[in-house]
N, CA, C and O atoms as CSV, one atom per row, in Angstrom:
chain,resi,resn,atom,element,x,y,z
A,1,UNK,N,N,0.843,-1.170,0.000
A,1,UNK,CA,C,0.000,0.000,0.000
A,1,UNK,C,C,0.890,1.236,0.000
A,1,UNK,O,O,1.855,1.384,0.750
A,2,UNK,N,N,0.560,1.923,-0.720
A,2,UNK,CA,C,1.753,3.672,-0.942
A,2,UNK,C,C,0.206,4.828,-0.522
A,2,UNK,O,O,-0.968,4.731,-0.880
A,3,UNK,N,N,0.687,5.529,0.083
A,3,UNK,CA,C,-0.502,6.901,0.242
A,3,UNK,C,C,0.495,7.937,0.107
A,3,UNK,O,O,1.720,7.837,0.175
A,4,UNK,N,N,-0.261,8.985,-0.104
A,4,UNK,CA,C,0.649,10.437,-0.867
A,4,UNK,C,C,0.518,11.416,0.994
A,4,UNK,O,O,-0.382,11.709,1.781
A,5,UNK,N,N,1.794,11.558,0.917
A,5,UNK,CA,C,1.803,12.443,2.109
A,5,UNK,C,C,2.228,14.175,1.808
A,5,UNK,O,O,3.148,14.582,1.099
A,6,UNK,N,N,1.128,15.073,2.677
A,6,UNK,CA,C,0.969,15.707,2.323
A,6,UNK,C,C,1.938,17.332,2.009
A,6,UNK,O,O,2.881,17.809,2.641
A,7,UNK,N,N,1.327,17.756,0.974
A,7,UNK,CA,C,2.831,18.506,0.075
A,7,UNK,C,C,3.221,19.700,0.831
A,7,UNK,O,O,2.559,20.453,1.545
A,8,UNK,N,N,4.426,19.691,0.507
A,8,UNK,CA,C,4.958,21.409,1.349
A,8,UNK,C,C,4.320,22.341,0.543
A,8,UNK,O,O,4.226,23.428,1.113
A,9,UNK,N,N,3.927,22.321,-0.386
A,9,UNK,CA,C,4.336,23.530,-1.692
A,9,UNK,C,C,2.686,23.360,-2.507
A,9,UNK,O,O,2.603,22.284,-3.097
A,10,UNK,N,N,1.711,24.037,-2.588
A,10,UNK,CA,C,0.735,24.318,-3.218
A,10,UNK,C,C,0.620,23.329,-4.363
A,10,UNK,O,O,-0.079,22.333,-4.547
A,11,UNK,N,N,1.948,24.223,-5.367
A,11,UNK,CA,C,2.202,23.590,-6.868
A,11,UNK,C,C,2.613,22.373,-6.914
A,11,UNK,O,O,2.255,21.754,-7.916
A,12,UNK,N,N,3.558,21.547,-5.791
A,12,UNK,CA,C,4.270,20.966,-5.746
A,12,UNK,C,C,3.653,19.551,-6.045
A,12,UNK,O,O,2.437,19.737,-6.004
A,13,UNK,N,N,3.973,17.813,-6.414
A,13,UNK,CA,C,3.601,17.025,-6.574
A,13,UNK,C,C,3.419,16.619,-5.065
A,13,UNK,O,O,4.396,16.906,-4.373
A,14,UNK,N,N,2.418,16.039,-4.437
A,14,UNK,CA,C,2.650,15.091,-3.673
A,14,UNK,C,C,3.598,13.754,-3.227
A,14,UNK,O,O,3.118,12.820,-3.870
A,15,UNK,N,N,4.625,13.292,-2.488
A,15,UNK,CA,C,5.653,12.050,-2.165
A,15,UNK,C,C,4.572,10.885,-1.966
A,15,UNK,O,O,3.462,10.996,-1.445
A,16,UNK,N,N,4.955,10.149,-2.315
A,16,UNK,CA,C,4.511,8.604,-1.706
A,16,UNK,C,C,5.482,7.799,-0.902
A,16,UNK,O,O,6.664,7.586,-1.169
A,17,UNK,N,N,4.416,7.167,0.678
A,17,UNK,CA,C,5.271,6.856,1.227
A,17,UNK,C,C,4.344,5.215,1.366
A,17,UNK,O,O,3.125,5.057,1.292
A,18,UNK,N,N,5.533,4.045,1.609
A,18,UNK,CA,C,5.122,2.938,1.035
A,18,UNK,C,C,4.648,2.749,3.384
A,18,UNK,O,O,5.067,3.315,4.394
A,19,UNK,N,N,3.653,1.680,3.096
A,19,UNK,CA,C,3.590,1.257,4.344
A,19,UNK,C,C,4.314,1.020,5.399
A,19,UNK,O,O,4.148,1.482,6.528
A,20,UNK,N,N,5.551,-0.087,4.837
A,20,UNK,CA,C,6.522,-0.604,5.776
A,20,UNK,C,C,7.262,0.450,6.383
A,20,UNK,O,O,7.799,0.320,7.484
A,21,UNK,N,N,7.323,1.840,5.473
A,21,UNK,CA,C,8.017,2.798,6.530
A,21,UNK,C,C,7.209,3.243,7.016
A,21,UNK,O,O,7.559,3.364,8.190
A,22,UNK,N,N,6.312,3.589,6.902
A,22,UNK,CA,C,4.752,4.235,8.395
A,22,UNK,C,C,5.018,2.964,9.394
A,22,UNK,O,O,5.281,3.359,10.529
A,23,UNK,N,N,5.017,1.790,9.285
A,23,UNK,CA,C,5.299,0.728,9.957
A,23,UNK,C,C,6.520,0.844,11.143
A,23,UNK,O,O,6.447,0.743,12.367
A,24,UNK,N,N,7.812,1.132,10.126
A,24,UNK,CA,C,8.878,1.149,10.530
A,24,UNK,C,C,9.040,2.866,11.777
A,24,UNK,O,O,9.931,3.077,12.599
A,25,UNK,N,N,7.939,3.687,11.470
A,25,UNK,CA,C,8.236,4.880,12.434
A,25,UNK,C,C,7.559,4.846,13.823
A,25,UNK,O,O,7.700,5.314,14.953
A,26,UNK,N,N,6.594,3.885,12.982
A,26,UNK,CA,C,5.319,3.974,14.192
A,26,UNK,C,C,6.527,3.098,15.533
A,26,UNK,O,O,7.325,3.658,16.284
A,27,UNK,N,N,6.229,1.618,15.401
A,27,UNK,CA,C,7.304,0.503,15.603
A,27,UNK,C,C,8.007,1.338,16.411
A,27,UNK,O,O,7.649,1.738,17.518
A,28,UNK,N,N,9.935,1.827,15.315
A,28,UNK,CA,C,10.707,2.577,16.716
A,28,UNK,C,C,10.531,3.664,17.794
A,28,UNK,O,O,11.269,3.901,18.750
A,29,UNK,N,N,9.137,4.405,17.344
A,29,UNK,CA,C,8.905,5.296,17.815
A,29,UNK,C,C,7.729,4.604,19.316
A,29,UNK,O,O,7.995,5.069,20.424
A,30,UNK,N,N,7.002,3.968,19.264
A,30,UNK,CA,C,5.650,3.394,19.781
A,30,UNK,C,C,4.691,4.302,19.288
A,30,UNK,O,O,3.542,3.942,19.541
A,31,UNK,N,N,4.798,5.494,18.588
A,31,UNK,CA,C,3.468,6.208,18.137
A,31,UNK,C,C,3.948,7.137,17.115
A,31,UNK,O,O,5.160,7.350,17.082
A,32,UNK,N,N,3.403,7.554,16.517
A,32,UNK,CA,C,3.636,8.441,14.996
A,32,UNK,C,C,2.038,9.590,14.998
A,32,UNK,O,O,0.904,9.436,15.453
A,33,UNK,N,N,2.806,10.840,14.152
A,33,UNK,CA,C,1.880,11.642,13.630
A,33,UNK,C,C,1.799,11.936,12.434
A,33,UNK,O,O,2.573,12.888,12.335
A,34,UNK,N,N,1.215,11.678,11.095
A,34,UNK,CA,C,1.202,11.615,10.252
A,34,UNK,C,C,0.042,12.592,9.373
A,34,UNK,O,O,-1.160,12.682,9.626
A,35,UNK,N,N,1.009,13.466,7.978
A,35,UNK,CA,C,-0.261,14.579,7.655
A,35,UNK,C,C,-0.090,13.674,5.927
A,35,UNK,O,O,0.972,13.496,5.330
A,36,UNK,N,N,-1.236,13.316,5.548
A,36,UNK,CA,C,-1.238,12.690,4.280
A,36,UNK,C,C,-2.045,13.689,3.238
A,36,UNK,O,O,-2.308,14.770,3.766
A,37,UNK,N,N,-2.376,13.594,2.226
A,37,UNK,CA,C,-2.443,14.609,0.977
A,37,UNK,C,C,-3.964,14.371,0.936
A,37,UNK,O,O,-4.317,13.311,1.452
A,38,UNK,N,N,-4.916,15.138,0.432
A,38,UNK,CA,C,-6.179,15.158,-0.060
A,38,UNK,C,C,-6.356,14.135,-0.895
A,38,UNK,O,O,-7.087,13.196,-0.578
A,39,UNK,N,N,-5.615,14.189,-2.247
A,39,UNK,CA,C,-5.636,13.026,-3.043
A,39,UNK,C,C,-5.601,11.776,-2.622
A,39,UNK,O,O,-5.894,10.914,-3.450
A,40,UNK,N,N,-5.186,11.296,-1.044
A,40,UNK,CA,C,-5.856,10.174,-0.890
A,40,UNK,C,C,-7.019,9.681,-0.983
A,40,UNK,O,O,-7.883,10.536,-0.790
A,41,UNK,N,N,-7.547,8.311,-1.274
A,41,UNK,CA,C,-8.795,8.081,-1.002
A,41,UNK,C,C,-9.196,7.779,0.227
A,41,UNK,O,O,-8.405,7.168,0.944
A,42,UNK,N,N,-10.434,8.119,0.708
A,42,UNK,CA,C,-10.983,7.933,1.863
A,42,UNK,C,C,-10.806,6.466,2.118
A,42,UNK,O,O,-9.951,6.431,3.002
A,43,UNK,N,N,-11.045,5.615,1.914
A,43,UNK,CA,C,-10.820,4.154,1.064
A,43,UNK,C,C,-9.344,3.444,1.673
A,43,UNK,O,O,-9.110,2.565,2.503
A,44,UNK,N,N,-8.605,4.209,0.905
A,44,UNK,CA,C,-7.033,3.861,1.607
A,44,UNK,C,C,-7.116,4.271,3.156
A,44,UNK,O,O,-6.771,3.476,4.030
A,45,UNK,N,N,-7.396,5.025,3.326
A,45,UNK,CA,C,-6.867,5.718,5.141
A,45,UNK,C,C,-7.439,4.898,5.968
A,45,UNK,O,O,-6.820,4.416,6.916
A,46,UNK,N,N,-8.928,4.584,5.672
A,46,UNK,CA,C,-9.730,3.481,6.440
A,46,UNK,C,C,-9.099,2.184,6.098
A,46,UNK,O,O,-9.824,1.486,6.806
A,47,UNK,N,N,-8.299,1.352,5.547
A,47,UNK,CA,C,-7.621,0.299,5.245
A,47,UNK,C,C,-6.293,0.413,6.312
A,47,UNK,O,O,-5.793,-0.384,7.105
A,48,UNK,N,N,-6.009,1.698,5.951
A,48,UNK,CA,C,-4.598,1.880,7.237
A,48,UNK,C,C,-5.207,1.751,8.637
A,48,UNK,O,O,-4.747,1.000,9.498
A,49,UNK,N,N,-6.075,2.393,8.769
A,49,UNK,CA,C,-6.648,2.287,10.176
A,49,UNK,C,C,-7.043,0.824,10.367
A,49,UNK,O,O,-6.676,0.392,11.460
A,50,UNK,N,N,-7.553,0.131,9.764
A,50,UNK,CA,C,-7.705,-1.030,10.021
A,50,UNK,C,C,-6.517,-2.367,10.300
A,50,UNK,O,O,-6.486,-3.298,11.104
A,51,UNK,N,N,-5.584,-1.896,9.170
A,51,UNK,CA,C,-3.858,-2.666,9.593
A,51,UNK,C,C,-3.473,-2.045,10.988
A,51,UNK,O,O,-2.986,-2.828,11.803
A,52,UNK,N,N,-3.640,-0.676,11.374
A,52,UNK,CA,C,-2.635,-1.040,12.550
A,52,UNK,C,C,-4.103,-1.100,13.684
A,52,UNK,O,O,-3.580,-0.639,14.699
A,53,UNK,N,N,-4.653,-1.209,13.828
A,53,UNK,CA,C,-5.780,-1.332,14.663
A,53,UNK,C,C,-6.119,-3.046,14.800
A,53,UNK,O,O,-6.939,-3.417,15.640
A,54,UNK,N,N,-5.593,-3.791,14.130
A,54,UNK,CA,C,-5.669,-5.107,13.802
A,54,UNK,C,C,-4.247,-5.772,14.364
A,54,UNK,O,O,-4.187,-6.994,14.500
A,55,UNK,N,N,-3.180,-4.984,14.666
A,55,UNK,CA,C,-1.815,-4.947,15.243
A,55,UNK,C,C,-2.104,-4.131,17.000
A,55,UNK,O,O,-1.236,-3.867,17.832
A,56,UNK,N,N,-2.999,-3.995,17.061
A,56,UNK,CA,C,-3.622,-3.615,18.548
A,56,UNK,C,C,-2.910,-1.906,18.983
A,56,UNK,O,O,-2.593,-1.565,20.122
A,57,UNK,N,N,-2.825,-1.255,18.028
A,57,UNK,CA,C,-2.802,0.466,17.720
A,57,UNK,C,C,-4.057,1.016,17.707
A,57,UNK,O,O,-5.055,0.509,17.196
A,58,UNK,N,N,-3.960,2.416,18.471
A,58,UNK,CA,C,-5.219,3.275,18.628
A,58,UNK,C,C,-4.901,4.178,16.899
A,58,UNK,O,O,-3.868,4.283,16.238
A,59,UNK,N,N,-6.105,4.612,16.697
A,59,UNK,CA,C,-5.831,5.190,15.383
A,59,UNK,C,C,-6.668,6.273,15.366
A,59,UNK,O,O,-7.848,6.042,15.629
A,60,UNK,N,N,-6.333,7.442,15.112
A,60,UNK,CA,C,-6.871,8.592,15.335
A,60,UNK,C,C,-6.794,9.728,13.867
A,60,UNK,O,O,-5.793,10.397,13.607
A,61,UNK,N,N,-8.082,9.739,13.036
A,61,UNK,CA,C,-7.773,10.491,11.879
A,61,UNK,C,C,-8.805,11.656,12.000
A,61,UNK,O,O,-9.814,11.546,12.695
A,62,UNK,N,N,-8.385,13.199,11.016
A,62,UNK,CA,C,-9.079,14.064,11.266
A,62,UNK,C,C,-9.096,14.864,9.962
A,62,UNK,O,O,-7.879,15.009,9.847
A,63,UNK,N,N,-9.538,15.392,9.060
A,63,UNK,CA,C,-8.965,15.972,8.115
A,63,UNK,C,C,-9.306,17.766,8.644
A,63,UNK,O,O,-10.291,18.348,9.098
A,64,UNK,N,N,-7.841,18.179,8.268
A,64,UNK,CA,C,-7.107,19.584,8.732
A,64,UNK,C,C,-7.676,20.730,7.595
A,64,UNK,O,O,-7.406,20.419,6.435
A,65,UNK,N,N,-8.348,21.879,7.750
A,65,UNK,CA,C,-8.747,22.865,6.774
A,65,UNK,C,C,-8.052,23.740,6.476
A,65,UNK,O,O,-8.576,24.818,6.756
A,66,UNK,N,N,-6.925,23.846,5.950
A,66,UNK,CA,C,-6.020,25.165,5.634
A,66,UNK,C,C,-6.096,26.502,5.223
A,66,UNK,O,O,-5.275,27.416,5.294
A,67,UNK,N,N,-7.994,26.406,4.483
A,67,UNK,CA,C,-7.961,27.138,3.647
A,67,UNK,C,C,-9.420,27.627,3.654
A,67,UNK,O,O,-10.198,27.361,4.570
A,68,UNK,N,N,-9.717,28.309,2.649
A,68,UNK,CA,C,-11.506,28.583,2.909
A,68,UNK,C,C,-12.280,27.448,1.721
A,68,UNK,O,O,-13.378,26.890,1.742
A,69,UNK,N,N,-11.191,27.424,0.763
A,69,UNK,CA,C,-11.731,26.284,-0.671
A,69,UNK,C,C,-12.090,24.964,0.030
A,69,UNK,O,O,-11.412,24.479,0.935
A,70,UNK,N,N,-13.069,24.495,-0.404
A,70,UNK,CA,C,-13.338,22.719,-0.163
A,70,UNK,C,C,-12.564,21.939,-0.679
A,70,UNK,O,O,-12.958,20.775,-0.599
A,71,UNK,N,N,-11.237,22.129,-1.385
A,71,UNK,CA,C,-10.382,21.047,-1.371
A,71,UNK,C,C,-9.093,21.642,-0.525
A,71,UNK,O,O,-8.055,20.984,-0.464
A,72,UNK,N,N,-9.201,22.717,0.018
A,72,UNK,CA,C,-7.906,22.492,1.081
A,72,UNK,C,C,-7.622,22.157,2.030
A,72,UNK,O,O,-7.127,23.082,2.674
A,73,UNK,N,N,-7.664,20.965,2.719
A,73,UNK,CA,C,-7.671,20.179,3.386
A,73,UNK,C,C,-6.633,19.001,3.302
A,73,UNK,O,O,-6.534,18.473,2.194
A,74,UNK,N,N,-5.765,18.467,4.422
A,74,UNK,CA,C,-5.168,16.923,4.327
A,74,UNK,C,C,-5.450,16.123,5.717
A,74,UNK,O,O,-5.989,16.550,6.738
A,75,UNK,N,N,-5.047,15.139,5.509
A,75,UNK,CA,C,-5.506,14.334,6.237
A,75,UNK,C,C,-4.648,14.352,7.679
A,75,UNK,O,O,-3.460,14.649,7.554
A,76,UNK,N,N,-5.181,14.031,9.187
A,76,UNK,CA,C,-4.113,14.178,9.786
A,76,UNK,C,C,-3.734,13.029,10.622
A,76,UNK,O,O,-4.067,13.393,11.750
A,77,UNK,N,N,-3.332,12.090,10.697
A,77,UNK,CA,C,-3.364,10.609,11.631
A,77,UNK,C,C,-2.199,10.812,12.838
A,77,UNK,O,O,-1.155,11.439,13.019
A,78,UNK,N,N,-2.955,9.992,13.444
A,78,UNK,CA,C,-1.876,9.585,15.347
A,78,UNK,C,C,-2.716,8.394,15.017
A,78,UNK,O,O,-3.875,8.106,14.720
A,79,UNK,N,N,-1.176,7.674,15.283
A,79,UNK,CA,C,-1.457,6.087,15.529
A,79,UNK,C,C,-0.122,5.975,16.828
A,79,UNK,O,O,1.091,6.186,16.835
A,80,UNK,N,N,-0.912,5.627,17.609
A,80,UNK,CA,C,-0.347,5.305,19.336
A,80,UNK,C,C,-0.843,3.639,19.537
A,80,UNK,O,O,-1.826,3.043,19.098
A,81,UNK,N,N,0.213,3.224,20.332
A,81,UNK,CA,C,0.644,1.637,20.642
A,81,UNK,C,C,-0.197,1.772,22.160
A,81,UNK,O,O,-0.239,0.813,22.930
């Protein structure tokens, strides 16, 4: 699974970051905060919440309004052990 995390830069493309490293931060860390891109699908995020919630992680998502437009917004996750 890859989700687009969210961009510094207006113009800029969105990064993709593959699971095993959300895995790998959450893991050394015991908890992670994570801001992912609009262009995700609602679809994917609820699939993530379900992998680490299925690994016995609290999962906490919110989407963030930056702006006054209805697409400025990203997504914002805490996943805590």
């Amino acid at each position: 699974m890859e989700l687009l995390v969210a961009r510094n830069e207006i113009n800029q493309k969105p990064k993709k970051i593959e699971l095993s490293k959300i895995e790998d931060k959450v893991e050394k860390n015991g908890n992670a905060i994570f801001y992912f891109d609009r262009e995700n699908s609602h679809k994917s995020l609820l699939d993530l919440q379900d992998h680490f919630e299925e690994k016995g992680y609290s999962f906490y998502m919110e989407e963030i309004k930056y702006g006054l437009a209805d697409n400025e917004y990203i997504y914002q996750v805490h996943i805590i052990k």
